[in-house]
Phi, psi and omega in degrees: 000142180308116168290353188302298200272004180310114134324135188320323194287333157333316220264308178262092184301330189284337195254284181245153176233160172221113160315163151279002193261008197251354180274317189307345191247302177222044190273327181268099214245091170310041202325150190291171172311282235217182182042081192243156211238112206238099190234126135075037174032072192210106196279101199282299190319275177336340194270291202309317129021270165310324150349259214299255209318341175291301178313346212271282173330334160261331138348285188265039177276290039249137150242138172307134142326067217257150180273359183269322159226009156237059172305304184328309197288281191301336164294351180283322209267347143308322169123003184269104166269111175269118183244111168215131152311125184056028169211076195212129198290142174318308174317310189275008181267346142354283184268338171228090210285156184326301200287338177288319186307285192322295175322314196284333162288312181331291179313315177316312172287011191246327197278337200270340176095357154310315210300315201277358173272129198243137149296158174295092205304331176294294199327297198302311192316283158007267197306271180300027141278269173029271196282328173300348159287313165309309172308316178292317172311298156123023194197108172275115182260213180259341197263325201284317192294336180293329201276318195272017145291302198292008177256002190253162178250112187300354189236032155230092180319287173316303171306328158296326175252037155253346211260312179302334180254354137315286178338297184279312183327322190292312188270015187255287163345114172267177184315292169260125190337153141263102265279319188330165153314126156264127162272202204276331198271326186279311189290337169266306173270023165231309173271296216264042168257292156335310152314309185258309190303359168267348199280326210245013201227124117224138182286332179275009172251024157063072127276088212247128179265098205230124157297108186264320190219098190249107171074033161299059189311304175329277154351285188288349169301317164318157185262359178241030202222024179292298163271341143331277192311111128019096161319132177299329160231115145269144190238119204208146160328136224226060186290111156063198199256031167247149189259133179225216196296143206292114176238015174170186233185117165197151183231142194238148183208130193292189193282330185306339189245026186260334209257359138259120215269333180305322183302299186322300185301307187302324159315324191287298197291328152327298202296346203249352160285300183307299180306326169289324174302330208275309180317319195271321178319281193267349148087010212271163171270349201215150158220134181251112176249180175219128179246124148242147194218120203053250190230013149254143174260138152248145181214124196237182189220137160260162193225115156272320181330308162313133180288077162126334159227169195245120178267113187270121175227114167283123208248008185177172191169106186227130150296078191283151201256131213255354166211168160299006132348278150312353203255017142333284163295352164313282193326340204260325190280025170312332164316298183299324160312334174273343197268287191339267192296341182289326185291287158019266175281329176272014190225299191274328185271303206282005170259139181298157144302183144078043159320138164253041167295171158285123193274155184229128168327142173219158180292132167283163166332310166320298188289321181306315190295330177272013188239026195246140187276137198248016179266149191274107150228121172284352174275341176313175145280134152280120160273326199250021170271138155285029193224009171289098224164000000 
């Protein structure tokens, strides 16, 4: 290379480094022909575009990257616009402003055909009559779980499995928090296996819900173990006794760990890698992840369709309930349960394969490690945690 055209960052080799292969995969960044995705006569693409060359720029100031406030940043140069309500880094409303991002899910969940899915409001009445009976009692017997089984419908698939992640919480749950620690393994198998897992598992549409990596401290600690490592959950399709294509993702992290956000931040961007990979892999239209972190659940959808980057949306953000106390406010957020699996099953499992949008490069472990700062601060801001604070 030309010493002329050396870029600075070359120079402080101790801070950062840039390989070649990482100006050849994604340093030169291309708008697409056509299909340009357009809200409120707002060239999105075209923002993001600019996103994605802003970032560049700080790169080559040289500055480090973080998981802690710039999830955004480093998913851009993968080609991932990560969208959650009111929790989208300042930067990117430069190109894309804060009320457009927000408006841009709306639409989006209009688009996809989510946004407007609802539970039945009597069943819930139904249902948190139940269990508050039970909570008077101070005992969930077998008859309260028969009754809130006697609430299903043979012709709404979704609406039976939620009633079903009712059930099992009634028959999982004590009466009162436990004062105790929950670790990662306690925290997956008593609670959120319970919560979630009816939403997103059936075998006769050859739908498999599998805890892959549980409490791989080791592994996750690394700084180089973002697509290396094992997802704590994958959901994936089931032909027979072969496991095939990837249709979600999820990583779970106990309460203890919500106020690290470096921790936080990395899952997120794992999970949206994993999901972009599955999309360019399998050719798919949809991918569904998930972060739970303590007794909250978040949940997104990546959109492959798009022509040249991929839009990550958080479709739901549910609180699970950690005694029977609690599983009132489970009940009560049934709505969001319905947005999760309807999304789920009509957008990620219910789809042809063999999409032609343009697949676009992401940064390997490698390239991420060299532009990610590997120090720990807890004072940074999370913009994009439910957990700042």
């Amino acid at each position: 290379m030309n010493d002329l055209a050396t870029p600075s960052w070359f120079i402080m080799a101790v801070i950062i480094t840039a390989p070649e292969d990482i100006i050849k995969l994604g340093w030169i960044f291309l708008l697409p022909d056509n299909d340009y995705l357009v809200f409120q006569n707002i060239d999105i693409t075209k923002g993001f575009h600019e996103f994605r060359h802003y970032v560049k720029t700080i790169i080559d100031e040289p500055r480090l990257l973080t998981y802690e406030s710039r999830v955004q940043h480093v998913l851009a140069l993968s080609s991932i616009l990560l969208l959650k309500p009111c929790r989208t880094n300042s930067d990117l409303h430069q190109f894309i402003g804060r009320e457009i991002c927000k408006g841009l899910i709306e639409y989006l969940l209009e688009e996809y055909g989510i946004r407007s899915c609802e539970f039945d409001q009597y069943t819930r009445l139904d249902a948190e009559k139940i269990v508050k009976n039970c909570i008077r009692k101070k005992i969930a017997e077998f008859q309260d779980s028969q009754k809130l089984m006697a609430l299903m419908v043979a012709s709404n698939d979704v609406h039976n499995r939620i009633l079903f992640c009712f059930r099992n919480l009634l028959g999982q749950l004590p009466l009162e928090p436990i004062s105790q620690k929950v670790d990662e393994l306690e925290l997956i198998t008593r609670y959120t296996t319970a919560a979630i897992y009816p939403l997103l598992e059936n075998f006769m549409k050859h739908v498999m819900f599998r805890w892959t990596s549980v409490a791989n401290d080791e592994c996750k600690s690394s700084e180089m173990s973002l697509l290396l490592a094992r997802p704590d959950s994958t959901i994936s399709m089931a032909i027979g006794t072969e496991i095939g294509q990837t249709v979600g993702y999820g990583e779970v992290k106990p309460a203890s760990q919500a106020l690290n956000h470096k921790l936080v931040g990395k899952d997120l961007v794992r999970l949206a890698l994993l999901a972009k990979n599955a999309i360019d892999t399998y050719r798919s239209k949809f991918v569904l992840s998930f972060l739970v972190i303590g007794h909250h659940a978040t949940f997104y959808l990546t959109d492959g369709t798009r022509n040249g980057f991929y839009p990550m949306v958080e479709i739901a953000h549910i609180q699970s309930p950690i005694s029977l106390k609690e599983l009132p406010l489970f009940i009560a957020q049934a709505d969001q349960l319905t947005i999760v699996s309807s999304a789920f099953w009509s957008l990620c499992v219910d789809q042809k394969t063999g999409q032609q949008s343009s697949l676009m490069p992401a940064l390997s472990d490698n390239e991420i490690a060299t532009i990610m700062d590997i120090h720990t601060n807890r004072k940074r801001k999370a913009s994009t945690s439910h957990h700042n604070h």
